[in-house]
N, C-alpha and C positions, 0 to 999 in steps of 0.2 A: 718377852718380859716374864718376871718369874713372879709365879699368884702368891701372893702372901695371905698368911694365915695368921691368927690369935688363939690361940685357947683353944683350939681345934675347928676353929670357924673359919670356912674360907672368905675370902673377901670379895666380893663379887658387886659391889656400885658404890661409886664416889663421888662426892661435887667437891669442891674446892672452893672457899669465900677467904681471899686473900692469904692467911700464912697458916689456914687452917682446912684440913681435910674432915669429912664425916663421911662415914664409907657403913655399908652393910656387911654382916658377915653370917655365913650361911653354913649350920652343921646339922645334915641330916637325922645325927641320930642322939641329938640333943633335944630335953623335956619342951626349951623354947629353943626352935630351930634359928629363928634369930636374932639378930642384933645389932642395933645402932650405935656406932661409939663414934668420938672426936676423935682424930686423932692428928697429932703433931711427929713433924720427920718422918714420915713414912713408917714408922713402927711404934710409937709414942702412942697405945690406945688407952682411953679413959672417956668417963662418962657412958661407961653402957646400960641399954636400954633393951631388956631382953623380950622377948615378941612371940606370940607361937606362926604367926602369915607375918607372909612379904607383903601386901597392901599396909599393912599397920606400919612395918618398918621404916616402907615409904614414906608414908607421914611424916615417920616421927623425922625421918633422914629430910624433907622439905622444909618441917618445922624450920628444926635447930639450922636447916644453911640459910632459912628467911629470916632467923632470929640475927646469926651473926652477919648478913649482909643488910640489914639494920642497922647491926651498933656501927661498922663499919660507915657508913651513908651518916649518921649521925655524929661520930668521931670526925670523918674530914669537914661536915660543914662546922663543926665547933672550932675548928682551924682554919676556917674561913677558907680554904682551899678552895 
């Protein structure tokens, strides 16, 4: 599989919470090495979160997949599903 990159950040961890990806992206010789974005399609990034350590990223990368597998859990019970 081939590594994908943004902005010169490589990409190196992702959860998936339904039609939505958050992945981290890691560029060594960047002021904040890295970064947490949304990202949709597999190249679709937005909502970045720039970081100087990977434990922060984490966070913020658990956050935002507990934030949207929230509204997700709260979406299907509003539809009674």
């Amino acid at each position: 599989m081939n590594q994908r990159t943004n902005i010169g950040y490589k990409i190196i961890d992702s959860v998936h919470i339904g039609n939505t990806e958050f992945v981290i992206g890691y560029n060594q010789k960047a002021s904040m090495p890295y970064v947490v974005w949304e990202c949709q399609n597999s190249d679709n990034f937005c909502f970045g979160s720039f970081v100087s350590n990977r434990v922060a990223a984490e966070q913020i990368l658990l956050q935002r997949a507990s934030n949207a597998c929230s509204r997700q859990a709260h979406s299907i019970s509003m539809k009674g599903v």
